[in-house]
N, C-alpha and C positions, 0 to 999 in steps of 0.2 A: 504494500500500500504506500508504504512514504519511501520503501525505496534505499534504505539506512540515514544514517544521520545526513544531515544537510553541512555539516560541518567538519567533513573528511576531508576535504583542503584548507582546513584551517580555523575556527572563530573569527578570529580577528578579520580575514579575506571576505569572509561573507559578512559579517557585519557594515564594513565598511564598501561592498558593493550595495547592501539596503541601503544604507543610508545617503549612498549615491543618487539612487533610482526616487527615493521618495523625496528628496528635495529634486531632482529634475518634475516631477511627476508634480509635484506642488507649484513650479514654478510655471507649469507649461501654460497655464488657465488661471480664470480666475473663478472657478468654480467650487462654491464651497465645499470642504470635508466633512463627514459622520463617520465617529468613529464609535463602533458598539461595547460599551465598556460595561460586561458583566462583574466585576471585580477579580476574576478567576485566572488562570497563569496567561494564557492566551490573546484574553485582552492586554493583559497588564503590559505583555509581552509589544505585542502592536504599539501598544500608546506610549512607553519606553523607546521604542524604534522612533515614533514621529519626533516627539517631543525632544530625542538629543539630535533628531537631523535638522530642526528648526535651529534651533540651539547654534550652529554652525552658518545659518542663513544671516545677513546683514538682516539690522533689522529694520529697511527700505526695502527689502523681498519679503519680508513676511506681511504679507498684503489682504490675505484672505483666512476667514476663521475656520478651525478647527473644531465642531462641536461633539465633546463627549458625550456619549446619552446611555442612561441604563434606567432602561425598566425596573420600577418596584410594584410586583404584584398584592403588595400590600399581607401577599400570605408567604411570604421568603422565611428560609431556616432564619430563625431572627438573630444567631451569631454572624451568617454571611450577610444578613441584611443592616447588619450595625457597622461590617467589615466596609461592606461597598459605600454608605454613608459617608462616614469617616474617609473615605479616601476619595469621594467626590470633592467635598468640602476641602481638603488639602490639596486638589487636583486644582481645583478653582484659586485658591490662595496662592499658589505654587506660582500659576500661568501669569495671575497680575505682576507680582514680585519680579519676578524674572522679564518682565514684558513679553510675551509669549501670546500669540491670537486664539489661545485653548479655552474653549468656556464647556462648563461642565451644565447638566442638567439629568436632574430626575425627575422620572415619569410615570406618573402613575392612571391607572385606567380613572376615566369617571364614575361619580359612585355608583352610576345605575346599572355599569359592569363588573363593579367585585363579586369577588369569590361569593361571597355570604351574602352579599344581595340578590344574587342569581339564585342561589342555594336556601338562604331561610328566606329569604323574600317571597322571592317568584317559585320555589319549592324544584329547583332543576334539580334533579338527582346528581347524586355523586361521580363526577366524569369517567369516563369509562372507553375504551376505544369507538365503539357504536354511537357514540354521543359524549364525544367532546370538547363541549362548550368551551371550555376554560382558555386554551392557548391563544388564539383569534383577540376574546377581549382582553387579556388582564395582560398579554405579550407582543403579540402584533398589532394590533390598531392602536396601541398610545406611539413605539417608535416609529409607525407609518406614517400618524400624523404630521408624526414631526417632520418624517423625512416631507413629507407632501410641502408644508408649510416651507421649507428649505427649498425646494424645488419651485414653488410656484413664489416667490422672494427672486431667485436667481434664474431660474429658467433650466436646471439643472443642478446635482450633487454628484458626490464620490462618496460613497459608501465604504470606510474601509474595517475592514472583521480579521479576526483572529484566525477565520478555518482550514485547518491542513488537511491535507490527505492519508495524513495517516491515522485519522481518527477514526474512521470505519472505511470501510469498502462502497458503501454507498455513497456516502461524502465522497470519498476519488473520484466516482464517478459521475457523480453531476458536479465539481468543480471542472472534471477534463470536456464535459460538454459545454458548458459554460465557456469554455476557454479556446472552444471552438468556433467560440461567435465572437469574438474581443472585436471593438471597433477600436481600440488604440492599441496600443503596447501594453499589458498588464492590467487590464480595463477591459470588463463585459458587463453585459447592458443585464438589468435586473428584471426578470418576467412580468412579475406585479409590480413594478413599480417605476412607469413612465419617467424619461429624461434625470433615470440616478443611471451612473455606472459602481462598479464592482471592484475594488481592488483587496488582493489578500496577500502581502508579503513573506509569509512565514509557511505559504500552503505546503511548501517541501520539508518544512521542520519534521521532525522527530520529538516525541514528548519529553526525551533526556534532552533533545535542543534544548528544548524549551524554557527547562528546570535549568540547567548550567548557563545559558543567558544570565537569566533573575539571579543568581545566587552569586555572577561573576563582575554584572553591570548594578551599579550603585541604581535604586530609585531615584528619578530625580524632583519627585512631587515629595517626596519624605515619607511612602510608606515602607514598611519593613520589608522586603520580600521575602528574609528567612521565617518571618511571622505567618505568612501566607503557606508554604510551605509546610508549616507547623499546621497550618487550617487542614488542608490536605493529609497529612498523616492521620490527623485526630479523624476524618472522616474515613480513612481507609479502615477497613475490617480486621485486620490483621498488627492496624497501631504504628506500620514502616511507612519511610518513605527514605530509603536508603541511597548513598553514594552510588551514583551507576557507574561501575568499571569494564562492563561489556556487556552486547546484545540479552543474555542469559538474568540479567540480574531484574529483576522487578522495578520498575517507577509506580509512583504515588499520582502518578499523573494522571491515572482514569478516573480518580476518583469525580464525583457528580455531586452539586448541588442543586436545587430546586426547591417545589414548595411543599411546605410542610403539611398539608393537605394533601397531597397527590396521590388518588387511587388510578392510576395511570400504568403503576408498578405495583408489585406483588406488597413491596414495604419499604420503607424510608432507611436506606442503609445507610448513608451516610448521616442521619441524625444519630441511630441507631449507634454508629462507630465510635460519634464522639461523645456518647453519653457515656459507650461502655470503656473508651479510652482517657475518658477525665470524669473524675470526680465533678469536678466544679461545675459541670454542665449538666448533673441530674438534673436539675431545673427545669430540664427540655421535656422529661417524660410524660407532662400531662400533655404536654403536645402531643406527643408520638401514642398514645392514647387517644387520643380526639383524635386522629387521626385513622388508626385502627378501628373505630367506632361508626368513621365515613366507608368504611370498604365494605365491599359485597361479596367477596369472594367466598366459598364454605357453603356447604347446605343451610345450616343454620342461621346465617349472615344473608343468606342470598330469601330463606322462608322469613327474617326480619324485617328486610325490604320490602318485597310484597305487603305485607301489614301494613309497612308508612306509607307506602306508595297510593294513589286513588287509582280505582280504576276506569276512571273517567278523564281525559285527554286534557292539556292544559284549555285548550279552546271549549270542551264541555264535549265534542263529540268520543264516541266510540273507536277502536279500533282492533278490529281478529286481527290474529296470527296464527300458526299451527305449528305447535312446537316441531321439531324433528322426532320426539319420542311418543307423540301420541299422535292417536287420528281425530281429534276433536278441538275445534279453533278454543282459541283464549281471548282475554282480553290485554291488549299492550296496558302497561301499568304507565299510570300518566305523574303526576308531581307529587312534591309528598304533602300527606295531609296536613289540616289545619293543626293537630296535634302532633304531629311526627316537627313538623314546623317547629312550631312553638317549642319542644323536645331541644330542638339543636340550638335556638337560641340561648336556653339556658341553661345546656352543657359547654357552653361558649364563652358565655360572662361568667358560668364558675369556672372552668379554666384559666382565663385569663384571671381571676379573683386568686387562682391557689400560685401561679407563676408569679405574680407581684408578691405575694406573701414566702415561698421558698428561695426567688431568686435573686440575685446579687442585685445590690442597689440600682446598677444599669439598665433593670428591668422592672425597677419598681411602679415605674409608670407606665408599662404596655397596656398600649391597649388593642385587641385583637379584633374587634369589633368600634369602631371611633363612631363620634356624633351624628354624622350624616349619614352613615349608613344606617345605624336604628333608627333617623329618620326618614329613610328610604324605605327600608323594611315597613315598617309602621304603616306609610303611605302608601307601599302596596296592599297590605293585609286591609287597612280602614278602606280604601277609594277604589283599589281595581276590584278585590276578594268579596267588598263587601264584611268582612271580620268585623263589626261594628262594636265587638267586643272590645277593641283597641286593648291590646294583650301586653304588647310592646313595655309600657312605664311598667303595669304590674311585675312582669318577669325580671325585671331590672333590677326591682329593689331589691324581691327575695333574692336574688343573684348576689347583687353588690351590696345588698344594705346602704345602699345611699338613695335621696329622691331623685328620680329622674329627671336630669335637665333639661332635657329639651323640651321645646315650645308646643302645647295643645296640636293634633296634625288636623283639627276640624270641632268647633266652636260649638255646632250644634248638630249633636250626634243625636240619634232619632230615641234612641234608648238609655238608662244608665244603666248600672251593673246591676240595681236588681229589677229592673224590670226584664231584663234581657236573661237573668238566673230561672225568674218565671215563666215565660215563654217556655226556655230551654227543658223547665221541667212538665210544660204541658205538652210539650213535641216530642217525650220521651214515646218511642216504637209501642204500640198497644193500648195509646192512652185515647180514651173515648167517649163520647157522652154514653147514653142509657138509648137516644136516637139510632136504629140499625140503617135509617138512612146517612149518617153523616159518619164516615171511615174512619177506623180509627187510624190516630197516627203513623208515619212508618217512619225508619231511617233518616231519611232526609227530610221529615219537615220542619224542623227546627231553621234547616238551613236556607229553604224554602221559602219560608215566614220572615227567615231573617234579610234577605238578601230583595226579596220585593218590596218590602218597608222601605229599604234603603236608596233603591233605584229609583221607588218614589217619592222618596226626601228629596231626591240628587236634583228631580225635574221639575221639581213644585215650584219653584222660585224661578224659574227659566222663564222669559217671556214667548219663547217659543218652545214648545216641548215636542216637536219633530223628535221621533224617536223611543219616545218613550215606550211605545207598546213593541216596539221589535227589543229593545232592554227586558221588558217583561217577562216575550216570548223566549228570549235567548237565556234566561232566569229559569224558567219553568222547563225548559227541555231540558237543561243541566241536572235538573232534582225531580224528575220525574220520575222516576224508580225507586221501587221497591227493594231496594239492596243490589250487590254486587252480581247476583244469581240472577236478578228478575232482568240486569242489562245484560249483561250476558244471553241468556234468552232468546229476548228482543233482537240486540244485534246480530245473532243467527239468523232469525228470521227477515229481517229485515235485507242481509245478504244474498237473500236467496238459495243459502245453504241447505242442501240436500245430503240428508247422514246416508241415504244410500250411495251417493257418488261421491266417490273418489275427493278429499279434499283440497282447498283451492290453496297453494301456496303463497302467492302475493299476500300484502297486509290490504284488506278493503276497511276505509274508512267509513261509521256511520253518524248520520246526525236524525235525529228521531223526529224532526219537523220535514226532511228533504225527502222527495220523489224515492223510489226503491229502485226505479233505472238512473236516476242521477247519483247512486253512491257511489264516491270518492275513490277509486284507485290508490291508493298512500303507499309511494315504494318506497319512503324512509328506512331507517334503520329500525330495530323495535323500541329504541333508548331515546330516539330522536322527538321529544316534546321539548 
């Protein structure tokens, strides 16, 4: 894959041909730079390269800015998230000091894309290959923006990244097609993302390159790099991250960080490493715990799911599937319930409640879940969900024992808490007058009751209330079943599903108000709400 070290005729030679090529390459345009600084060797490695080739430029050539940029997904291992912090901020102090056109920035998604806004908000299940939401918002669309906003500024960027080819085999292989398309020297154009090109310096490195750069070449922003290193070991399983004196010897260099959330993998080994390689990091376990608690994996984890999950579609419609092990369709499980909900937020604020209480003063103030996201959450559970229960302050306190800060998310809520306790217990399944005409309760009519009261609060005060009755309609089709078994049913039938023939493998989507020739075809994934 990389071919052996990049540095067989020398350090010093190849150093100093980089360092050639990326002040010619800076010089050629005046098109600004992005360079993607993860805090990890790689980047470190790149922004070390640029920063001493500047360094060497009169500083009547240094003309055009360099912009550092790294994603915080707001759910980061919170030691590498403290790590990359810290060395923005000194990345930025560094570049002024020195006069240097390096400006640093961190980026983080808008609150209507965080993890836990997606997740206890809007009730998206835990990411999964079939459905995962996560990379897109909390990774790529905050550095796209930027890069766009750079591009449509200047009319064009250079994108410059860390990636070698000897990091996997698939990476070689779309760097060497990439490299097939170069419209400059060292320079290919990026697929998604009009008028940026593509430079990667280091793409022939070797991961011991990489390591013996950093450990040979001084930082010149002032972070440690044998500290980094040190990050790396702690996260390696085995605790090394040893002297490499030939091909045969192990490097620390694979090791991976990411988010501490991520059911993406089997399990978080590098939290996992440096909990069990330092003391001083047990602090991290109730992470790696919450964590464990979002995964599906396991009969018992995956029969968990099911239970939180609805089996009712975010949109309210239906959706079969046919497993591979049976002959009889299912229902695709849609977000998690109001309680499953409700559940994560307040194993959320007491995690974050037990991390500030065991961990080192530098964590005394995390907060896992911050202001605008519980009023985000809130806002969706009050306004889009209908939840008129406003659950959000309650769960807060018992959590944190402190009053909830934030501001009322709706003045005139139709119900208070006990009038909506009473409802709730005369909507209880089976409750009924002595009338054999008027049904007794089922499942959902609490939800039912509650949710059309609220739609028409929403319209009452509207001077136009266009609308209102298709809100109604789209209310009442949602909760029109008699439990999980009575849609189920219905959505067979409604499919046209015949148990004598042969079952249909596609996912047909249903909605209990549309035509029975107009059902939905849904070739999604079965995760994909």
């Amino acid at each position: 894959m990389g071919g052996g070290s990049a540095f067989d005729g020398g350090m010093s030679g190849e150093l100093a041909a980089l360092r050639t090529e990326i002040c010619t390459l800076y010089k050629d345009d005046a098109v600004p730079w992005v360079i993607g600084y993860s805090g990890g060797k790689d980047s470190t490695a790149i922004l070390q390269l640029v920063w001493r080739a500047l360094e060497k430029l009169p500083a009547a050539e240094r003309t055009k800015p360099v912009h550092v940029i790294s994603t915080d997904t707001l759910v980061e291992n919170p030691v590498v998230a403290a790590w990359v912090s810290g060395s923005l901020k000194k990345i930025g102090d560094a570049a002024r000091e020195q006069g240097l056109p390096i400006q640093s920035h961190r980026l983080t998604p808008p609150v209507e894309d965080t993890f836990w806004v997606n997740l206890i908000g809007r009730g998206y299940p835990a990411p999964r290959n079939k459905f995962r939401w996560c990379t897109n918002r909390l990774k790529i669309q905050p550095s796209n923006n930027f890069i766009r906003d750079v591009v449509r500024e200047n009319g064009e960027a250079i994108l410059v990244l860390g990636t070698r080819r000897a990091e996997s085999q698939a990476r070689a292989r779309n760097m060497a097609k990439h490299a097939e398309n170069a419209v400059r020297d060292r320079l290919s154009p990026n697929v998604t993302l009009p008028n940026c090109l593509i430079y990667t310096p280091i793409e022939r490195w070797a991961n011991d390159d990489v390591w013996a750069f950093l450990t040979r070449e001084g930082n010149p922003w002032g972070q440690d790099n044998h500290a980094l290193m040190g990050m790396y070991r702690g996260a390696s399983e085995d605790g090394e991250c040893p002297l490499v004196v030939d091909k045969t010897t192990p490097s620390c260099g694979n090791s991976r960080f990411g988010c501490y959330v991520c059911t993406l993998v089997d399990q978080d080994r590098s939290m996992a490493a440096m909990i069990q390689n330092d003391a001083e990091k047990e602090w991290m376990e109730p992470l790696l715990a919450l964590r464990d608690e979002l995964d599906f994996r396991g009969d018992e984890k995956r029969a968990t799911e099911k239970k939180n999950r609805d089996y009712r579609r975010l949109s309210g419609n239906l959706t079969l599937y046919h497993p591979g092990d049976s002959d009889e369709s299912q229902l695709v499980r849609g977000p998690y319930t109001q309680e499953a909900r409700a559940n994560w937020l307040r194993r959320v604020l007491e995690t974050q409640q037990i991390v500030r209480e065991i961990g080192p003063p530098a964590v005394a103030e995390t907060e896992l879940l911050t202001l605008p996201e519980l009023q985000e959450i809130r806002r969706l559970w009050v306004v889009e969900k209908h939840e008129i229960e406003d659950l959000v302050p309650q769960i807060y306190e018992e959590a944190i024992g402190e009053a909830y800060p934030g501001p009322p998310i709706d003045e005139d809520l139709v119900f208070d808490a006990e009038a909506l306790a009473m409802l709730r217990e005369e909507s209880q399944p089976g409750v009924g007058g002595d009338d054999p005409a008027v049904p007794a309760a089922g499942p959902l009519t609490f939800e039912l009751a509650r949710n059309l009261l609220d739609v028409e609060r929403r319209f009452r005060t509207k001077a136009n209330r266009r609308g209102l009755y298709k809100a109604l309609e789209k209310t009442v089709e949602k909760c029109f079943y008699d439990g999980e078994d009575d849609a189920l049913d219905r959505a067979r039938q409604r499919s046209g599903e015949d148990e004598q023939e042969p079952p249909k493998k596609e996912l047909v989507q249903i909605s209990l108000l549309q035509p029975i020739n107009d059902a939905e075809q849904n070739a999604e994934a079965v995760d994909a709400d």
